[in-house]
C-alpha positions as CSV (number, residue, x, y, z in Angstrom):
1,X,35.7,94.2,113.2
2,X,36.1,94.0,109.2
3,X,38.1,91.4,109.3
4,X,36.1,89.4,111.8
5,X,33.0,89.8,109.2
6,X,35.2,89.0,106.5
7,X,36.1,85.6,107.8
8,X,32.7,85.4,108.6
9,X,31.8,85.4,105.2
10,X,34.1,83.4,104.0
11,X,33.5,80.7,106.3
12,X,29.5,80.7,105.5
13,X,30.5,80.5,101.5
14,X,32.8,78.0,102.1
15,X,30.4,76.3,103.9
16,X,27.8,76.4,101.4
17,X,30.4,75.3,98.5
18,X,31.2,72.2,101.1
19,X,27.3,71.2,101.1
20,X,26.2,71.9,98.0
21,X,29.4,69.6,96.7
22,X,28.2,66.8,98.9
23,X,24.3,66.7,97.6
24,X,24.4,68.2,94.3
25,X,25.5,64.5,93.0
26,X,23.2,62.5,94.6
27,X,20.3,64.7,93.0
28,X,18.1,63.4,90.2
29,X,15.6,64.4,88.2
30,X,13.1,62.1,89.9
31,X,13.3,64.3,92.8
32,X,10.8,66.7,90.9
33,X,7.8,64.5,91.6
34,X,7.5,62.5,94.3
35,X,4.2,61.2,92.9
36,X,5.7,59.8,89.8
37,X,5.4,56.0,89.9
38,X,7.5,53.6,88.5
39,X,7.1,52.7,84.8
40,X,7.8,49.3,84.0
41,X,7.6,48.3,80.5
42,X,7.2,44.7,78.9
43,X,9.1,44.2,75.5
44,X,6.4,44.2,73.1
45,X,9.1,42.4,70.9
46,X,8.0,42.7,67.1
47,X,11.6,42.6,66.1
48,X,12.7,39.4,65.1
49,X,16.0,37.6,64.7
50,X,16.0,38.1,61.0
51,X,17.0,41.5,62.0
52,X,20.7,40.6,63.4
53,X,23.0,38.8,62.2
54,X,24.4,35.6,63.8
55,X,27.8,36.4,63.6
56,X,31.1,36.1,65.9
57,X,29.8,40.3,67.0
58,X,27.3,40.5,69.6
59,X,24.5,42.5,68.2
60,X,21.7,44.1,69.2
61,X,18.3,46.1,67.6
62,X,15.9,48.3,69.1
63,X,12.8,49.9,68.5
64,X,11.5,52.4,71.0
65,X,8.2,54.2,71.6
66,X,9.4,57.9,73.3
67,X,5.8,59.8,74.4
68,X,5.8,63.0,76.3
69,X,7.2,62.8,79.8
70,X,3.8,62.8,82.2
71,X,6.2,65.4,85.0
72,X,5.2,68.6,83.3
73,X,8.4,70.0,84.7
74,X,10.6,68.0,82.5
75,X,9.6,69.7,79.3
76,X,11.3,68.0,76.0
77,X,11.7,64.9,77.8
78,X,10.3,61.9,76.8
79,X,9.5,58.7,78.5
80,X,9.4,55.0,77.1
81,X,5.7,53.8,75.9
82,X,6.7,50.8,74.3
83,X,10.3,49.3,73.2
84,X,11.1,45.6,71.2
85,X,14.6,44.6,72.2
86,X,16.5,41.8,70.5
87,X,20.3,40.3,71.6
88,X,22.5,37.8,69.0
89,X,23.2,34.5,69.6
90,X,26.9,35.3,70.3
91,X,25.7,37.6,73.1
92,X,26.9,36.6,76.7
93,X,23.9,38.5,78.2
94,X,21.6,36.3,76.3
95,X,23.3,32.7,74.8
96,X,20.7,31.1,73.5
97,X,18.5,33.7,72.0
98,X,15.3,33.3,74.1
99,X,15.1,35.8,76.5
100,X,12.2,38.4,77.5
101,X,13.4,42.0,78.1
102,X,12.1,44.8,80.7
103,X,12.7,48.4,80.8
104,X,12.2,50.3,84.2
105,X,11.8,54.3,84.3
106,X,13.2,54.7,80.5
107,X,13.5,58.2,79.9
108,X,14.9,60.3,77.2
109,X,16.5,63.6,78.3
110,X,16.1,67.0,77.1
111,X,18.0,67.9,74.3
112,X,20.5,70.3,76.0
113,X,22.9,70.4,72.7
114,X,21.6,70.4,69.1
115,X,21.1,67.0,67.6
116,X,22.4,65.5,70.5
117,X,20.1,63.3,73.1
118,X,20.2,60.6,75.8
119,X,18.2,57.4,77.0
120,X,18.3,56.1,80.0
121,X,16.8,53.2,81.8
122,X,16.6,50.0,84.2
123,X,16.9,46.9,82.2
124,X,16.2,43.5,83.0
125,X,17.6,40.4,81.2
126,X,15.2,37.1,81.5
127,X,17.2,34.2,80.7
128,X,14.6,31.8,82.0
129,X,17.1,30.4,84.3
130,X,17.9,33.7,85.9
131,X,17.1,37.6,85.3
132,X,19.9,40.0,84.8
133,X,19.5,43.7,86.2
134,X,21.5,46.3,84.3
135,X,21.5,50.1,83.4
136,X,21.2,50.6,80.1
137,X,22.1,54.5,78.9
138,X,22.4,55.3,74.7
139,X,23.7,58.3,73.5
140,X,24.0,59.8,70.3
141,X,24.6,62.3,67.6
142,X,22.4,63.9,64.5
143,X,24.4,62.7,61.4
144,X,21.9,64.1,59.3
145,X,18.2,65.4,58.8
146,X,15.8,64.1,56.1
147,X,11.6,64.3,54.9
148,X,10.4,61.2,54.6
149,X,6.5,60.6,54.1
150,X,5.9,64.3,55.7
151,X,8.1,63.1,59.2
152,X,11.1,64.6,60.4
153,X,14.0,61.6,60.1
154,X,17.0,62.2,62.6
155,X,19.6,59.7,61.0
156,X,22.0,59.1,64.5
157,X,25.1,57.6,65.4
158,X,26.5,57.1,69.0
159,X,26.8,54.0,72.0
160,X,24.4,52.3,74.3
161,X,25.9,51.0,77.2
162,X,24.5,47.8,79.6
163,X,26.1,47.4,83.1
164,X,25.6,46.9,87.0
165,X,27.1,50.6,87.3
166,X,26.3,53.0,84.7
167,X,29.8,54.6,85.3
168,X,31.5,51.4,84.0
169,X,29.5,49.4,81.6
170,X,30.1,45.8,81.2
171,X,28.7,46.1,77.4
172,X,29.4,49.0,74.9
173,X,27.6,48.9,71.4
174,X,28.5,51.4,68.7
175,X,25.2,52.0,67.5
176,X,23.6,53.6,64.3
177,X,19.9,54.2,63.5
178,X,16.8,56.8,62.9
179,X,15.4,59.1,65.5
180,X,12.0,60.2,63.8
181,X,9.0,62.6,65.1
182,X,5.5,61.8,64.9
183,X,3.5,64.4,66.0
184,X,4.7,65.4,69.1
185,X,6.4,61.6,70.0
186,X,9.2,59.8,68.9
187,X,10.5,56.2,67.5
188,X,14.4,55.3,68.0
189,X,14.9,52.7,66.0
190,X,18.6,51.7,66.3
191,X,21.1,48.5,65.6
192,X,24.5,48.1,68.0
193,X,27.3,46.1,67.3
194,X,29.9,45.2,70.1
């Protein structure tokens, strides 16, 4: 009768390793609140051109508005208020320089090591002739910590990846900027090159 038990219980664990395997991937943090809408954000571009250079390199600069994440469950995440997103000339994703630029559900994750963070996001590409839907995920380091004018200035280095699958980007930029606190949000501020 041991025995019997014994398989028993081995079966059930087994089991339970088998299920858990199967859903654990295809669980995200969204699944906290199913009342969390959709955020959609319009680039509120006051980057310019002057910003990149028009080189041979595709380029790209950022600037990103992090507030508070409205889930109170996800505590020290941040979601996207407002971002200004700017491509080179020499970019495929945007040739001729004029495109607009959304970002769906952009979050910023917890920080789960020191001085390292995440961003993720939904972007859309506006070409005028056709609109290009890609994830967009940057991840970086803390090269250093400085004051400056009373903030706390995270200087970063890391990549930002745009791509139909997030597991095999299309687009990787090495990317270099400033994380920086004010009060309890954040600015990214970052420049890629490809």
């Amino acid at each position: 009768m041991v025995q019997t038990g014994t398989k028993s219980i081995i079966l059930t664990a087994a089991t339970i390793m088998t299920i858990l395997a199967l859903t654990l991937p295809s669980l995200d943090l969204n699944g906290f609140s199913q009342t969390l809408q959709r955020l959609d954000f319009q680039s509120n571009s006051n980057i310019d051109k002057s910003e990149i250079k028009d080189n041979t390199q595709p380029e790209l600069a950022a600037k990103i508005q992090l507030i508070p994440h409205e889930n109170e469950f996800l505590d020290d995440y941040y979601q996207v208020s407002n971002f200004a997103f700017v491509l080179s000339n020499s970019s495929q994703l945007c040739p001729f320089g004029n495109c607009e630029y959304e970002l769906e559900d952009g979050t910023m994750q917890a920080e789960r090591i020191a001085g390292e963070r995440s961003l993720a996001g939904r972007i859309t590409i506006d070409t005028g002739d056709s609109k290009n839907m890609m994830e967009l995920r940057a991840s970086w380091k803390t090269i250093e910590e400085i004051e400056k004018n009373g903030e706390n200035v995270k200087v970063i280095g890391g990549i930002l990846e745009l791509g139909i699958s997030q597991f095999g980007p299309e687009n990787i930029y090495q990317i270099n900027g400033t994380l920086t606190t004010d009060g309890d949000n954040y600015l990214l501020e970052i420049k890629g090159i490809k």
